[in-house]
PyMOL CGO cylinders between C-alpha atoms (Angstrom):
from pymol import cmd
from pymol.cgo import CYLINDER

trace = [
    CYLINDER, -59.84, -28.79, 73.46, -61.13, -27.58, 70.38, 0.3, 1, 1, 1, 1, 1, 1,
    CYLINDER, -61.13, -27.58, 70.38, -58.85, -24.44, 70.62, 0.3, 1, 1, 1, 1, 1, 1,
    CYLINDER, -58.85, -24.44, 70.62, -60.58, -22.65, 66.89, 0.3, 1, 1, 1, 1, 1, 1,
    CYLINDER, -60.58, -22.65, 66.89, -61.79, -23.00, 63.63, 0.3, 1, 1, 1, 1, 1, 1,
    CYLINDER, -61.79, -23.00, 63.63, -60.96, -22.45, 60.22, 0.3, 1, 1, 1, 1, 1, 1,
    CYLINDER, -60.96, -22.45, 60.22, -63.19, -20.96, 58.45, 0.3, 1, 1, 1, 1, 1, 1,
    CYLINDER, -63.19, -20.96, 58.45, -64.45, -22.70, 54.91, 0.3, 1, 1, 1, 1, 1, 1,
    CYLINDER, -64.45, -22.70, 54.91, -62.48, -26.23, 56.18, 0.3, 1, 1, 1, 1, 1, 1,
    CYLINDER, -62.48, -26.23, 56.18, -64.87, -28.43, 56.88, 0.3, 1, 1, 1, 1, 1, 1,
    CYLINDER, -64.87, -28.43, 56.88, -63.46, -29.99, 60.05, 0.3, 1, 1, 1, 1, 1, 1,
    CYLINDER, -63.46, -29.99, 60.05, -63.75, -33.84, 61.42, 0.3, 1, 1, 1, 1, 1, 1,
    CYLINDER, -63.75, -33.84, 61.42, -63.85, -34.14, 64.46, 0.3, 1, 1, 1, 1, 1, 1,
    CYLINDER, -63.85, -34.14, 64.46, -62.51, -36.99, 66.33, 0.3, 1, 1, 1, 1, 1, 1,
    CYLINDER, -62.51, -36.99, 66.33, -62.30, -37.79, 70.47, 0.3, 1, 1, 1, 1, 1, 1,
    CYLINDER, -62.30, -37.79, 70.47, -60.70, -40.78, 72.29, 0.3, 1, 1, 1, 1, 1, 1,
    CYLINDER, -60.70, -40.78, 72.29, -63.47, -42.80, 73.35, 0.3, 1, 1, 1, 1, 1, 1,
    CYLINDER, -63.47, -42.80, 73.35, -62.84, -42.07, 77.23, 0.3, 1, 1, 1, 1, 1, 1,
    CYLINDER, -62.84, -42.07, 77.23, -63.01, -38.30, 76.71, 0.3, 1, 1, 1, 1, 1, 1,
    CYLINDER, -63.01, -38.30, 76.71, -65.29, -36.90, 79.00, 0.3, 1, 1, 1, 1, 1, 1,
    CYLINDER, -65.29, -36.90, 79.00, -65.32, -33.20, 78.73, 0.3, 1, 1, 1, 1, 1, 1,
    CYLINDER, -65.32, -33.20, 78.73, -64.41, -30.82, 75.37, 0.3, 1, 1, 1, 1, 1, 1,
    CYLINDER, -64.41, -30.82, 75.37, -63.49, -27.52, 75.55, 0.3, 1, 1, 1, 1, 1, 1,
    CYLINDER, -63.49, -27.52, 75.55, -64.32, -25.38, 73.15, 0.3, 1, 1, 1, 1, 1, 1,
    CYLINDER, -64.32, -25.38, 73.15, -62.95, -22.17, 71.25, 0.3, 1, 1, 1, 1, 1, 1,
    CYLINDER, -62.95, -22.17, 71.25, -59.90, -20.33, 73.56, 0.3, 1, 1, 1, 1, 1, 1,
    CYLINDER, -59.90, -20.33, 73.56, -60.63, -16.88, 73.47, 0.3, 1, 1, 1, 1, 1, 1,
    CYLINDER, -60.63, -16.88, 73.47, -62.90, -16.39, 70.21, 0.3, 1, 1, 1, 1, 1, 1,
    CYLINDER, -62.90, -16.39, 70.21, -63.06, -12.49, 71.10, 0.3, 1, 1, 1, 1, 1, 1,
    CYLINDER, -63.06, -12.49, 71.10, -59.31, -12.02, 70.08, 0.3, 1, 1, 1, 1, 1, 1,
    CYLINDER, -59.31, -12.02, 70.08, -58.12, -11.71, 67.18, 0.3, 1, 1, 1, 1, 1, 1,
    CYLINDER, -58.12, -11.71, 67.18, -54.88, -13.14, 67.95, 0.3, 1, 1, 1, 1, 1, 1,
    CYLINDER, -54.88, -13.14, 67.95, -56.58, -16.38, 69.58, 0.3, 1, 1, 1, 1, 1, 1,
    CYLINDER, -56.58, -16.38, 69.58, -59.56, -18.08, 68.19, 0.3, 1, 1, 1, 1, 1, 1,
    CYLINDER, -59.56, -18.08, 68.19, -60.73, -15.18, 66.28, 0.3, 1, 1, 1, 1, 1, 1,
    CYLINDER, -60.73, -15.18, 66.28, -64.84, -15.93, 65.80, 0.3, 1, 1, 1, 1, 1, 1,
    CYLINDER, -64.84, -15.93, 65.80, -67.40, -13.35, 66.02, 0.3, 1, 1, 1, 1, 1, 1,
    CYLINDER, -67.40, -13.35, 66.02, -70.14, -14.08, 68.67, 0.3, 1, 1, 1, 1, 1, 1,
    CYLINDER, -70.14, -14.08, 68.67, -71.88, -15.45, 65.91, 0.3, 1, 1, 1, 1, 1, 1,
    CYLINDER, -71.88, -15.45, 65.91, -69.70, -17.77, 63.97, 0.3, 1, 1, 1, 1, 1, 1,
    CYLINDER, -69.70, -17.77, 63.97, -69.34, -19.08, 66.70, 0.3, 1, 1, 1, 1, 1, 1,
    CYLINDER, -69.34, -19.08, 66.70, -72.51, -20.01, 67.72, 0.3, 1, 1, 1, 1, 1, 1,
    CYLINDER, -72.51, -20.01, 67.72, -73.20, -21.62, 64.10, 0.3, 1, 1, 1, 1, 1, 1,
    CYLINDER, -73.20, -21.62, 64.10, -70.49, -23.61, 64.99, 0.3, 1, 1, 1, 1, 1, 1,
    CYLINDER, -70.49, -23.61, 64.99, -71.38, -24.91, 68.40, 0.3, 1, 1, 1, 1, 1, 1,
    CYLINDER, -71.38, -24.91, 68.40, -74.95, -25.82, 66.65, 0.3, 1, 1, 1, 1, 1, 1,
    CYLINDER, -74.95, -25.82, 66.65, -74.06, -27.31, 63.58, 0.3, 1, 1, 1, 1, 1, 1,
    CYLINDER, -74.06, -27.31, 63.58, -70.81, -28.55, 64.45, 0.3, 1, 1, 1, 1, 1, 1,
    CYLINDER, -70.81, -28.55, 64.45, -69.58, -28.88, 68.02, 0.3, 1, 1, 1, 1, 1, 1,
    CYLINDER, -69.58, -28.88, 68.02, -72.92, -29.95, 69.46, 0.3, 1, 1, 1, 1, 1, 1,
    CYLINDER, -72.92, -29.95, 69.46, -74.27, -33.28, 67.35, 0.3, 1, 1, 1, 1, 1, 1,
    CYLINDER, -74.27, -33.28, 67.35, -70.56, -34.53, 67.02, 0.3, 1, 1, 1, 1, 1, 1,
    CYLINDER, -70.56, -34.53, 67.02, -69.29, -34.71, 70.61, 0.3, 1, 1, 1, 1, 1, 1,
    CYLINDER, -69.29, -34.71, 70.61, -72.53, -36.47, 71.81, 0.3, 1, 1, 1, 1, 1, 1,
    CYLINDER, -72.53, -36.47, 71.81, -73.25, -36.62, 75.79, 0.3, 1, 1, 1, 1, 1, 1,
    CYLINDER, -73.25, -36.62, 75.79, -69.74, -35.21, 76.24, 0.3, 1, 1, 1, 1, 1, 1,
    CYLINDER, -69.74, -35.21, 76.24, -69.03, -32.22, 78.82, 0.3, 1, 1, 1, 1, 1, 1,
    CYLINDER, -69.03, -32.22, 78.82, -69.16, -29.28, 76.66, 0.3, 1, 1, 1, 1, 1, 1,
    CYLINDER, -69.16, -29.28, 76.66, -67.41, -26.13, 78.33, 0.3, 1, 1, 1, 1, 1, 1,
    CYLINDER, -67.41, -26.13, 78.33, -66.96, -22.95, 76.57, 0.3, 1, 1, 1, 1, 1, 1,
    CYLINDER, -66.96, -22.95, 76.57, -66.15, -21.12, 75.11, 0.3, 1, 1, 1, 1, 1, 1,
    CYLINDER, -66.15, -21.12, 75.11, -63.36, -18.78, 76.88, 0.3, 1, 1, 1, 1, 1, 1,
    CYLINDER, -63.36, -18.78, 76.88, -64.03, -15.50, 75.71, 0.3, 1, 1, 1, 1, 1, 1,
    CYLINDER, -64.03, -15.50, 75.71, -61.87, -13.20, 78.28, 0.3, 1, 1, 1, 1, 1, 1,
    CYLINDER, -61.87, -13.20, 78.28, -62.02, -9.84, 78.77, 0.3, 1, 1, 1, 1, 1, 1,
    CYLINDER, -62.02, -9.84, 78.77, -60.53, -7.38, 76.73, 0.3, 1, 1, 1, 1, 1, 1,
    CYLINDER, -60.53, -7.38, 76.73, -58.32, -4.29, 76.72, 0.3, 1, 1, 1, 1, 1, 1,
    CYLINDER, -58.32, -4.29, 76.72, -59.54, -2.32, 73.49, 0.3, 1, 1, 1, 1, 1, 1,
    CYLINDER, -59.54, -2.32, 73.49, -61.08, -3.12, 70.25, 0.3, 1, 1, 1, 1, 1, 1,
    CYLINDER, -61.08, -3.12, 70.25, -58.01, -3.28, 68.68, 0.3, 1, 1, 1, 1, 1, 1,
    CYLINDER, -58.01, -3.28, 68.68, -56.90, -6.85, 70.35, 0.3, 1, 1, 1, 1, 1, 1,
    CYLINDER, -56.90, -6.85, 70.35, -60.84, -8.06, 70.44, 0.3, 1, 1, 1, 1, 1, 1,
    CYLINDER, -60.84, -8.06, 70.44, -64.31, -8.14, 68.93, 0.3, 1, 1, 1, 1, 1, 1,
    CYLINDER, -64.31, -8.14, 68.93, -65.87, -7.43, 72.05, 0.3, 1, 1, 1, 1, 1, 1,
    CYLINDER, -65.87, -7.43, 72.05, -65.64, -7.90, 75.67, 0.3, 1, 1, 1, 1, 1, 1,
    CYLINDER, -65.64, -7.90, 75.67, -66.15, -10.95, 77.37, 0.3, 1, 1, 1, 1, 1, 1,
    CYLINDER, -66.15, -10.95, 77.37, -69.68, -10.05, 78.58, 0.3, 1, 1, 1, 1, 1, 1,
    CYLINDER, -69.68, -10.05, 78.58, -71.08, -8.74, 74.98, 0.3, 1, 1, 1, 1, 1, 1,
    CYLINDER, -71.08, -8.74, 74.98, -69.46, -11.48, 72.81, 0.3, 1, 1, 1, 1, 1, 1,
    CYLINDER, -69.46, -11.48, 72.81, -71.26, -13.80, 75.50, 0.3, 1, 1, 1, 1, 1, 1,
    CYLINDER, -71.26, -13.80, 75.50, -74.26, -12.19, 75.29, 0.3, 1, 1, 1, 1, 1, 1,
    CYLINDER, -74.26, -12.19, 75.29, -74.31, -12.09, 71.05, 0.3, 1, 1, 1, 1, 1, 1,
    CYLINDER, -74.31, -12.09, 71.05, -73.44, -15.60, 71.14, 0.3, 1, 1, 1, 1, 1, 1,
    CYLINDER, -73.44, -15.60, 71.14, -76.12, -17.12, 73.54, 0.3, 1, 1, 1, 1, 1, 1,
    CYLINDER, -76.12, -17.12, 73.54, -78.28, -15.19, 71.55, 0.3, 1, 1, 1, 1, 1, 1,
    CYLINDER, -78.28, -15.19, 71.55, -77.40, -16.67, 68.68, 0.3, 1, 1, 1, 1, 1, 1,
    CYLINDER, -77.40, -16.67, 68.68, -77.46, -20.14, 70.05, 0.3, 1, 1, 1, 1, 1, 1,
    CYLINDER, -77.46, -20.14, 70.05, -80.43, -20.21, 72.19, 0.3, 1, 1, 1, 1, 1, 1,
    CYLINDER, -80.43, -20.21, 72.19, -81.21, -23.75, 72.91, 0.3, 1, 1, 1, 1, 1, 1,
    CYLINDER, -81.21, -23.75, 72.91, -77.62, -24.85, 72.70, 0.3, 1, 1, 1, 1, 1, 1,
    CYLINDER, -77.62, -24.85, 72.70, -76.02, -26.95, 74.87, 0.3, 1, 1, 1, 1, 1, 1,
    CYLINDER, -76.02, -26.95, 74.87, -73.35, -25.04, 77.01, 0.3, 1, 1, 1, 1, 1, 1,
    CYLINDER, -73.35, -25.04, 77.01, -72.47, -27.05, 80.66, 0.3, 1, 1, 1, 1, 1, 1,
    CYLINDER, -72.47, -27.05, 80.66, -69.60, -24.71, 81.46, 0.3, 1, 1, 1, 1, 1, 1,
    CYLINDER, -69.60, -24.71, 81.46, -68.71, -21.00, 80.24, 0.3, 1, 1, 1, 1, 1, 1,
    CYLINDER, -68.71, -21.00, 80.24, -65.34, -20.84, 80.40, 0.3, 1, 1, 1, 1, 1, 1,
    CYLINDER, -65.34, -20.84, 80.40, -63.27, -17.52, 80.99, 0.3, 1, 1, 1, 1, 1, 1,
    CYLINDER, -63.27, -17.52, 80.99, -60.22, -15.98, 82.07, 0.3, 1, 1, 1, 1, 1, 1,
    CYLINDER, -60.22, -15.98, 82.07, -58.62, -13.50, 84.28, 0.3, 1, 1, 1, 1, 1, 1,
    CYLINDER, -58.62, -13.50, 84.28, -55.68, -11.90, 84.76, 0.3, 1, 1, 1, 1, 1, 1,
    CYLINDER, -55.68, -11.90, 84.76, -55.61, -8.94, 87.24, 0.3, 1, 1, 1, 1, 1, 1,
    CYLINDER, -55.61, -8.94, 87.24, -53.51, -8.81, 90.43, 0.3, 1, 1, 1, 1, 1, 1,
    CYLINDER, -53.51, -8.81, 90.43, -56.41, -8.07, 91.91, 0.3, 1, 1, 1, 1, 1, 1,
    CYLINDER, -56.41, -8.07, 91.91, -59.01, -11.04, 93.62, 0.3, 1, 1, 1, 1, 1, 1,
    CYLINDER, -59.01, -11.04, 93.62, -61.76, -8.47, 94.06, 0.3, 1, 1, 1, 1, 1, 1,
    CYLINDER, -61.76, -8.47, 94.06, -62.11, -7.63, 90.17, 0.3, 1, 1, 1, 1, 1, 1,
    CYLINDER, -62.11, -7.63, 90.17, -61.43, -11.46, 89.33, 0.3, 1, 1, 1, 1, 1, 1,
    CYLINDER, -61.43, -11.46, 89.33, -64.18, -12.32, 91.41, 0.3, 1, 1, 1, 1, 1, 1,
    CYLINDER, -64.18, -12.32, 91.41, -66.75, -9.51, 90.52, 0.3, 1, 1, 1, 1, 1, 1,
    CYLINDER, -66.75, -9.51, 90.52, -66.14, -10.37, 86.93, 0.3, 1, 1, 1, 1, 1, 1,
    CYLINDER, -66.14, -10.37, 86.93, -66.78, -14.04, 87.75, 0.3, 1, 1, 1, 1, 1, 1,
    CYLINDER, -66.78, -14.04, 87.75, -69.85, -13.57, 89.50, 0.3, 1, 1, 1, 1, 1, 1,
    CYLINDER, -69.85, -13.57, 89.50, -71.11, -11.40, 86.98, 0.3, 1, 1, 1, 1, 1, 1,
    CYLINDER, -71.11, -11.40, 86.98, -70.74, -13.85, 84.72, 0.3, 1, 1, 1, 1, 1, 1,
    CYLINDER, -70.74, -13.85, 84.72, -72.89, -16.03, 86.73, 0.3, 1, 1, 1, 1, 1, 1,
    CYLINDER, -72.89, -16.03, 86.73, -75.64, -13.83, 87.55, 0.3, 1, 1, 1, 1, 1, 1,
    CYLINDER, -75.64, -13.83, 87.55, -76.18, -12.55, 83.84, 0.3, 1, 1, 1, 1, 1, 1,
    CYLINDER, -76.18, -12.55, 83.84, -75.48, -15.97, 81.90, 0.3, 1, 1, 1, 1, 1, 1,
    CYLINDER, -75.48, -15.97, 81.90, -76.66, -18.38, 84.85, 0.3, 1, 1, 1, 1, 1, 1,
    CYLINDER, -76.66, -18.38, 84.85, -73.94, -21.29, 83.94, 0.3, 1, 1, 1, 1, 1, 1,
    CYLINDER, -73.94, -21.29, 83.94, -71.55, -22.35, 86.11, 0.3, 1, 1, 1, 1, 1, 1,
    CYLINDER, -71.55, -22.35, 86.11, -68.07, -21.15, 85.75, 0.3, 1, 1, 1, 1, 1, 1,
    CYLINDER, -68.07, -21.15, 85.75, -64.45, -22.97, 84.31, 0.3, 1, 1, 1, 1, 1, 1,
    CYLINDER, -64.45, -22.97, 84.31, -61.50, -20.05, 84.72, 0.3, 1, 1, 1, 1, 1, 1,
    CYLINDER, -61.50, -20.05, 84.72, -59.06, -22.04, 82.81, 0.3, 1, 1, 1, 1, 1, 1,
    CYLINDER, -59.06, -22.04, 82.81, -56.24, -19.37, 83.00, 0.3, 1, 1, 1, 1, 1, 1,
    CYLINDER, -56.24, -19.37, 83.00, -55.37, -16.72, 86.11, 0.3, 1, 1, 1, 1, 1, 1,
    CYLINDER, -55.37, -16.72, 86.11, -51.98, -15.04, 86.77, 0.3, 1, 1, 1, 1, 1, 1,
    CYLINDER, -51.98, -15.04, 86.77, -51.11, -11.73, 87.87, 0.3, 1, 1, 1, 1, 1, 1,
    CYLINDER, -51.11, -11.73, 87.87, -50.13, -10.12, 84.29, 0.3, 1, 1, 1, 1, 1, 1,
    CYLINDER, -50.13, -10.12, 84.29, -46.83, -8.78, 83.89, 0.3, 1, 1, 1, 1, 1, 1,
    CYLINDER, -46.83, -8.78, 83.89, -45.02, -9.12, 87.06, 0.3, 1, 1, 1, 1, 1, 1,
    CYLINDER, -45.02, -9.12, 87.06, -41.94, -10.36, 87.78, 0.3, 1, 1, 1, 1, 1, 1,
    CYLINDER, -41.94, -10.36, 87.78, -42.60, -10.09, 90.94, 0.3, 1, 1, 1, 1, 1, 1,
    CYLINDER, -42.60, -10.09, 90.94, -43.28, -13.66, 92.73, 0.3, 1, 1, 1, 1, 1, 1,
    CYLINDER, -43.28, -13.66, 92.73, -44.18, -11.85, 96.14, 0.3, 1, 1, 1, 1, 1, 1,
    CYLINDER, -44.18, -11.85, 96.14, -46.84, -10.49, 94.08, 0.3, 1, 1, 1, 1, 1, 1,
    CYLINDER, -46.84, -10.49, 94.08, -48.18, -13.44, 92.60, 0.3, 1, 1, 1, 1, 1, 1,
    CYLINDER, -48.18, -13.44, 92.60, -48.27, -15.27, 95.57, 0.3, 1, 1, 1, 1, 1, 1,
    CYLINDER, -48.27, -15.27, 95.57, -49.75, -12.13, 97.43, 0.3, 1, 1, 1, 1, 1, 1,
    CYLINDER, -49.75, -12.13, 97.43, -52.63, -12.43, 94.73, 0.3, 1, 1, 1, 1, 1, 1,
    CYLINDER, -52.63, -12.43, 94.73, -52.97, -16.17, 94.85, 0.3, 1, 1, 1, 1, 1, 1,
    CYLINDER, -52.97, -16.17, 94.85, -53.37, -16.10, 98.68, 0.3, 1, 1, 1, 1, 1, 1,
    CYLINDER, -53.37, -16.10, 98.68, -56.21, -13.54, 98.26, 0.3, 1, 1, 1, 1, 1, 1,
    CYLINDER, -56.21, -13.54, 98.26, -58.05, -15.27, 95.20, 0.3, 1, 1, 1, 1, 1, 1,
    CYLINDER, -58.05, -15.27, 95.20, -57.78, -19.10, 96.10, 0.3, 1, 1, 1, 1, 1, 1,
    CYLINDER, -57.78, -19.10, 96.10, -60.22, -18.88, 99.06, 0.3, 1, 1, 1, 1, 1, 1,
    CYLINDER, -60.22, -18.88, 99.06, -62.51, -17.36, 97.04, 0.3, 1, 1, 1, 1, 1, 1,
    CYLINDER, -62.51, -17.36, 97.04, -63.00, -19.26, 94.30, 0.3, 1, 1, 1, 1, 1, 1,
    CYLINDER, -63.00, -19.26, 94.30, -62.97, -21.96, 96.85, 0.3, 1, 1, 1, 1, 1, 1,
    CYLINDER, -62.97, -21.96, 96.85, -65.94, -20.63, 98.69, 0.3, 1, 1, 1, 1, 1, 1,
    CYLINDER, -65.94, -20.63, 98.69, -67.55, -19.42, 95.52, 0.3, 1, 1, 1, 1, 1, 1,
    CYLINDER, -67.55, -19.42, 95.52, -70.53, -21.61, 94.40, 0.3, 1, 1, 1, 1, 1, 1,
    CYLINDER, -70.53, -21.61, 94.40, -70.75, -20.96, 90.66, 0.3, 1, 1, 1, 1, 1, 1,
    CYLINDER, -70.75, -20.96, 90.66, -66.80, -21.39, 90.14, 0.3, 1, 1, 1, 1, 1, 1,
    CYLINDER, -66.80, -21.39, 90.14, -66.77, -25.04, 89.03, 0.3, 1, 1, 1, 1, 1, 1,
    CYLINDER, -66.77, -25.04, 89.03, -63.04, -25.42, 88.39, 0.3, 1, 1, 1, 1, 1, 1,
    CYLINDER, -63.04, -25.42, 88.39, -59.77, -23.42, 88.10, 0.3, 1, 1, 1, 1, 1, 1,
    CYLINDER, -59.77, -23.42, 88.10, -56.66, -23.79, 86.79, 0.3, 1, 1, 1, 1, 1, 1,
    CYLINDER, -56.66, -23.79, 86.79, -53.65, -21.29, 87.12, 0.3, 1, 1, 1, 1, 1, 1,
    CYLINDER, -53.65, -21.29, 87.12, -51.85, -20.04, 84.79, 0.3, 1, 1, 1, 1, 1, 1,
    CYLINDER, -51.85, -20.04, 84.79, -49.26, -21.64, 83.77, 0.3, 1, 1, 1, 1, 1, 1,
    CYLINDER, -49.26, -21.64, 83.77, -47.24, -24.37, 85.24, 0.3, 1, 1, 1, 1, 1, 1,
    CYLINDER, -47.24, -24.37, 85.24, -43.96, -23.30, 83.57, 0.3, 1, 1, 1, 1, 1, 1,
    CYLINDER, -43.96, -23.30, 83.57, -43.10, -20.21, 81.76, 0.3, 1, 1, 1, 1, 1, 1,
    CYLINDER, -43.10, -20.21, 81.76, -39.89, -18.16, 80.47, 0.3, 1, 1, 1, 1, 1, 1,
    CYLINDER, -39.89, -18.16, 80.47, -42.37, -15.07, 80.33, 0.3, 1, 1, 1, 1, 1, 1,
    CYLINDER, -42.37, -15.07, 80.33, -44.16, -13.54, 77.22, 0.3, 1, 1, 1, 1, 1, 1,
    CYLINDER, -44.16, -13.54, 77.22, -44.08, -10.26, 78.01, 0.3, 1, 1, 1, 1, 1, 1,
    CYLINDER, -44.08, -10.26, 78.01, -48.03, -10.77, 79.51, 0.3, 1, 1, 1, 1, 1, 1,
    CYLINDER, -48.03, -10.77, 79.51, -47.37, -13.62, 81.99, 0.3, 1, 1, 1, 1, 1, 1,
    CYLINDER, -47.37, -13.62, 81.99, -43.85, -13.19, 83.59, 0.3, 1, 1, 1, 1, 1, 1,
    CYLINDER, -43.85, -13.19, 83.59, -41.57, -16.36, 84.50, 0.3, 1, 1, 1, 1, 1, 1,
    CYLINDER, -41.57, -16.36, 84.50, -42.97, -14.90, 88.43, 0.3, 1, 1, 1, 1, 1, 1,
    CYLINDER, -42.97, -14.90, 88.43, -46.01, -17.12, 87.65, 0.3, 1, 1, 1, 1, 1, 1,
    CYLINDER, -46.01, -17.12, 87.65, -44.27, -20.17, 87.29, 0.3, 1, 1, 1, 1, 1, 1,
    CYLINDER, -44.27, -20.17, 87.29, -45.73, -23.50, 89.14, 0.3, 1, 1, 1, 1, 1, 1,
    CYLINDER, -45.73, -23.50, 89.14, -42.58, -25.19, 88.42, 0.3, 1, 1, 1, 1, 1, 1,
    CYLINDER, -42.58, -25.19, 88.42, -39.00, -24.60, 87.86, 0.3, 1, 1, 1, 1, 1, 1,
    CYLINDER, -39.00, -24.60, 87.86, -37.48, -23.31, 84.62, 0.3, 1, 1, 1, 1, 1, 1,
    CYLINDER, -37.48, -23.31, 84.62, -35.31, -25.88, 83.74, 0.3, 1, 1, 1, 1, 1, 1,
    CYLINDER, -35.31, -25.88, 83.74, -36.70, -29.10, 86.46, 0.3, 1, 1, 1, 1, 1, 1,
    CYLINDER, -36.70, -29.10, 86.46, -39.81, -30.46, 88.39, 0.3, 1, 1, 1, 1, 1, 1,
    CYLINDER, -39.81, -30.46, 88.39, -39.14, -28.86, 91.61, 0.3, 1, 1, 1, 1, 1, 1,
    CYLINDER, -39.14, -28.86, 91.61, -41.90, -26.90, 92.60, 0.3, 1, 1, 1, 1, 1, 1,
    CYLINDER, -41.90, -26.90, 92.60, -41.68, -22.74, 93.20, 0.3, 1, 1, 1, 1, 1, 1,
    CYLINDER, -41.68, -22.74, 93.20, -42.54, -20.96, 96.02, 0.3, 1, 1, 1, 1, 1, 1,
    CYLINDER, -42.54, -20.96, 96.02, -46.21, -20.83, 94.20, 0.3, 1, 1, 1, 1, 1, 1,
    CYLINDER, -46.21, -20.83, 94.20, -46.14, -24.01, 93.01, 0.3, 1, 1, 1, 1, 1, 1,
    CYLINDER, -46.14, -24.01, 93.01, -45.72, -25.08, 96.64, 0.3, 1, 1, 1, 1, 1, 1,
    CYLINDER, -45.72, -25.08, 96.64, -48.92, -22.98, 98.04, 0.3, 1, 1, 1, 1, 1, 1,
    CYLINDER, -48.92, -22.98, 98.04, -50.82, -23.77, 94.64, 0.3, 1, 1, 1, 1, 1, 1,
    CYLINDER, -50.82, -23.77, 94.64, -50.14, -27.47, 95.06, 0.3, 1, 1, 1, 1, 1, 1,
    CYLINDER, -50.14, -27.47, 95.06, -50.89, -27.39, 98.99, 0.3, 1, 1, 1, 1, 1, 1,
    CYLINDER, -50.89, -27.39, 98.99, -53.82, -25.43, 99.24, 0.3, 1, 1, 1, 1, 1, 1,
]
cmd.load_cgo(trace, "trace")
């Protein structure tokens, strides 16, 4: 992953030969993540990210939806929208988003939104139910959104969110795949894993 950019660094980069896919920019809406307007971005992805990573999968990048302008440049939909106008032409296999609601009907209207306005298949690299310590609740969510983005077309991958955490006041130590302090695998981690 090609998590940001500095700006006014020139930046090499360099992939393993037998990388296959690079994703690009995590959350360039936020100001706390990758921090690039719409449009920086998309200078970027054509001067930069596109000629140097060759035939390589490029997915991205995962602008998210936002709470208020003071976390974010925009939404998820408008910073999309600025920066495929900005890079019309460009290269883009994958968007790439994320979502965290405890709630599968907004994750998946949001998703398929995406896909009807920007027509490109869908990574959701991060899901969770936000700030519950409640695992009941997570799982309640996960059995609700799983066979959905199963069954939904334009959702090429997921990935929950996150195998192991102590909790950062956003995603709770509820969401946890795995055990705190071994490999054993939660009560999530068990229906994640065996679904």
């Amino acid at each position: 992953m090609i998590w940001g950019w500095r700006k006014n660094i020139e930046y090499p980069i360099y992939l393993p030969h037998d990388t296959h896919t690079v994703l690009v920019f995590n959350e360039p809406n936020f100001y706390s993540q990758a921090n690039l307007s719409a449009a920086e971005a998309a200078r970027i992805w054509k001067n930069e990210i596109q000629p140097k990573v060759g035939g390589k999968t490029l997915v991205g990048p995962a602008a998210a939806p936002c709470g208020s302008k003071a976390q974010c440049y925009d939404n998820s939909f408008e910073w999309f929208t600025e920066f495929f106008q900005h890079c019309s032409g460009c290269r883009v296999d994958y968007i790439a988003t994320h979502a965290y609601w405890c709630n599968a009907d907004t994750t998946m209207n949001m998703l398929h939104r995406l896909w009807t306005t920007f027509h490109k298949p869908i990574w959701l690299t991060e899901f969770a139910c936000p700030q519950s310590n409640s695992v009941d609740q997570q799982l309640n969510y996960m059995k609700q959104v799983l066979p959905r983005l199963e069954a939904a077309h334009y959702v090429a991958k997921y990935a929950w969110f996150t195998t192991r955490t102590r909790g950062d006041g956003w995603v709770m130590s509820a969401a946890s795949l795995l055990d705190q302090h071994s490999s054993t695998l939660t009560t999530l981690g068990n229906y994640y894993n065996n679904f």
